[in-house]
C-alpha positions, 0 to 999 in steps of 0.5 A, a space after each residue: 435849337 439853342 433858341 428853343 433850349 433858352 426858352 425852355 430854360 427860362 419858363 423852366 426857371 420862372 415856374 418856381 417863383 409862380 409857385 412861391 407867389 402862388 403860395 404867399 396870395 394863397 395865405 393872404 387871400 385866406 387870413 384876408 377872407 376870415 378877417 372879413 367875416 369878422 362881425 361885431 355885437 352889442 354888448 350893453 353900452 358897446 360892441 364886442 366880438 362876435 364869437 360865432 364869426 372870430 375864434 382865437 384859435 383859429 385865427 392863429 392857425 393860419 399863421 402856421 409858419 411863426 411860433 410864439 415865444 414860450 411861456 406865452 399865450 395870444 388872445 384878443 380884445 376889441 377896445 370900443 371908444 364909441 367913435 371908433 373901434 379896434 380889436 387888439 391881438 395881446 400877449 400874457 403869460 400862461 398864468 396871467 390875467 388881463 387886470 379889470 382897469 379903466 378905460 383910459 388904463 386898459 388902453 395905455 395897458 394894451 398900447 403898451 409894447 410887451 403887451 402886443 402880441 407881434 412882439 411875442 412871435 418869431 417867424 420860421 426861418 423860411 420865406 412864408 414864415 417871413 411873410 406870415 410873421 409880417 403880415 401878422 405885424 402890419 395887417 393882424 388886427 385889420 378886421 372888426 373895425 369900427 366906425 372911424 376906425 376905417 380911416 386905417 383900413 388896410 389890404 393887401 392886393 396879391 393877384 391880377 383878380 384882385 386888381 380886376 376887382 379893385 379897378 371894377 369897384 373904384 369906376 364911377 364910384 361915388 364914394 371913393 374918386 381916383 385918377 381914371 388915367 392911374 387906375 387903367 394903368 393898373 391891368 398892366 402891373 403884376 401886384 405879386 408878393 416878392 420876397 427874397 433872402 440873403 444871410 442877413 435879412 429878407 425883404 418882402 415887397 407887396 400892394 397895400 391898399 389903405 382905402 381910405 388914402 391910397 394904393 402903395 407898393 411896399 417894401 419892408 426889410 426883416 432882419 433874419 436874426 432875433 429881434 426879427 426887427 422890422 423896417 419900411 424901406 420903400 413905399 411908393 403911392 400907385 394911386 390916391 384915393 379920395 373919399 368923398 364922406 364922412 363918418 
C-alpha cells in the first residue's frame, strides 16, 4: 500500500510540470508556425515583407505575457542588402518616425540598442511571461531571412515530435551531414522547455537548433528585476551539423 501511495505521489507531482511544459511548446510551436509562414516580395531593387503572410500586430499578440514600455509602439522593418536579408523588430516613440536615411545609416540607426524593440519590452513576472520575454530576445526576428542570412537561422525543439522530425530530415541528407551515431541518440532525450524561478532570477533551459552549425541545450538566466538582463550561462553542442553548399 505504501508503495502504490508513493507512486501516486509522484505521478500526482509530475502532471503539473507536463502541464507547464505543455504550455511553453504550445507558444513556441504557434509563434514558430506564424514565423514560417512569413513570405518576401519584390519591391523594386529589393524585397520587402509581404503583408498578406506578416501583420505586426498579430505577430505581437502572442506575446501576450510581456508588456511594452509606455509611451512606445513596435513595428518591423526588413533591411534587404541584397546578399542577405533581416527584418528588424524597432521600437519608437508613439510620435516618432522612422527618418528617410541611407542604407548605411538606416542600418547603424536599426543596429542601434534603443532602437531595438527587445530592449522596450519587460516580461509578467510569471514563468510564460520569462519565456515569452526570451523568446521575443533570442528568436523574435527568426523569419524572412534571406539568402545568406540563413547561416543564422535558429529554432527551438520543444517536443519528442519535433525531435522525431528533426532525426527524419537530417537521414541520409544530402545537404546537411551529421553524426549517424549523435542523432539516434537523440529519440532517448526529452528536449522539454524547463524553467524555474527563485526571488532573484529565472533560468530557462531549452534546444536550439541553429541549422546551419549545430543543436545546443541552452541555459539562459533572467534577472526578475528591471533591466530583465539576459545572460547565456550554458550552451552545450548535442550535434554538429554540416552543410555541404553554399549560398
Amino acid at each position: 500500500m505504501k508503495i502504490i501511495r508513493y507512486i501516486l505521489l509522484i505521478i500526482v507531482s509530475i502532471i503539473p510540470l507536463i502541464s507547464k511544459s505543455q504550455e511553453y511548446c504550445d507558444f513556441i510551436q504557434k509563434i514558430q508556425d506564424y514565423q514560417d509562414s512569413v513570405k518576401l516580395k519584390p519591391n523594386g531593387d529589393s524585397d520587402i515583407l509581404d503583408s498578406n503572410t506578416f501583420d505586426i500586430n498579430t505577430y505581437l499578440s502572442f506575446f501576450d505575457k510581456i508588456e511594452l514600455e509606455k509611451g512606445f509602439r513596435i513595428n518591423v522593418y526588413f533591411f534587404d542588402n541584397f546578399l542577405d536579408g533581416n527584418p528588424y523588430l524597432y521600437a519608437l516613440k508613439e510620435n516618432e518616425k522612422i527618418a528617410d536615411k541611407n542604407k548605411r545609416a538606416l542600418y547603424k540607426a536599426l543596429n542601434k540598442p534603443d532602437f531595438r524593440a527587445k530592449n522596450h519590452v519587460n516580461p509578467k513576472d510569471s514563468e510564460i511571461g520569462f519565456l515569452q520575454y526570451l523568446f521575443f530576445s533570442e528568436m523574435g526576428e527568426q523569419f524572412a531571412l534571406k539568402w545568406h542570412a540563413n547561416y543564422n537561422e535558429k529554432r527551438i525543439i520543444c517536443s519528442s515530435d519535433m525531435i522525431n522530425r528533426f532525426i527524419k530530415e537530417h537521414t541520409n541528407n544530402e545537404m546537411f551531414s551529421v553524426d549517424s551515431i549523435s542523432l539516434e541518440k537523440l529519440k532517448l532525450y526529452h528536449p522539454e522547455p524547463n524553467v524555474k524561478f527563485n526571488n532573484n532570477y529565472c533560468e530557462i533551459t531549452w534546444i536550439e537548433n541553429r541549422t546551419h552549425s549545430g543543436l545546443f541545450k541552452c541555459t539562459y538566466h533572467i534577472d526578475r528585476k528591471a533591466p530583465f538582463k539576459i545572460t547565456r550561462i550554458n550552451d552545450d553542442k548535442l550535434l554538429d551539423i554540416n552543410i555541404n553548399f553554399l549560398y
